[in-house]
N, C-alpha and C positions, 0 to 999 in steps of 0.2 A: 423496498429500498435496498435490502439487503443481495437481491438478485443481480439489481443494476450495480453493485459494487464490484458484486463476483465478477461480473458480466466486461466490464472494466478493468478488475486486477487480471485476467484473460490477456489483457493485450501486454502490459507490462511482466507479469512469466516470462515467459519467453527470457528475454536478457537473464534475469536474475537465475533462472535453470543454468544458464549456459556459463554462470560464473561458479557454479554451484551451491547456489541458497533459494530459496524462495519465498512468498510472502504468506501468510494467513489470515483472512480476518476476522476480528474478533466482535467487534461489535460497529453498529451505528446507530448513535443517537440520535433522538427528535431532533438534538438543534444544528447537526449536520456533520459531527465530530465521527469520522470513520478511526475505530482503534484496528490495530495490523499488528501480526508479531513478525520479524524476520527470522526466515529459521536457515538452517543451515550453512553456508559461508559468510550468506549475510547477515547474518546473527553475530557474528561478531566481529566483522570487519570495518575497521575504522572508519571507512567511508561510507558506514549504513545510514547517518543522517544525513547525509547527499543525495544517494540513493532515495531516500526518503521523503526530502525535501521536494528534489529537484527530479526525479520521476515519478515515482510514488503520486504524492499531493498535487503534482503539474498534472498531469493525466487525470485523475479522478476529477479534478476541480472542471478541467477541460473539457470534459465529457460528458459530468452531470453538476448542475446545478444547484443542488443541495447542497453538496460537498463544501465545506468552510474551512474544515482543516483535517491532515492524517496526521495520528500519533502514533507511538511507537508504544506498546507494553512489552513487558518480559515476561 
């Protein structure tokens, strides 16, 4: 599971490099809870749970199946 998340955050890069942050993931649980750290601009840019929300979790969920939600750790 954990490859097809990499495999997915791959396509969202891209934007978040070019604003200068990127994402990490951190973990995936059995019951489908993908955790991500933002790092670098997006790490503390006010607009990282948009980010988050609405590209982030829109794509992973779009893409695979499992996905039920992205969280955010620190």
């Amino acid at each position: 599971m954990k490859a097809q998340v990499e495999e997915a955050l791959n396509q969202v890069r891209p934007a978040l490099q070019a604003d200068g942050g990127d994402v990490e993931l951190v973990d995936v649980s059995d019951e489908g809870v993908v955790s991500v750290r933002l790092t670098g601009a997006c790490g503390s840019c006010p607009m990282s749970t948009m980010t988050l929300k609405m590209g982030i979790e829109k794509t992973l969920m779009e893409n695979l199946s499992f996905v039920k939600e992205v969280v955010q750790v620190r």
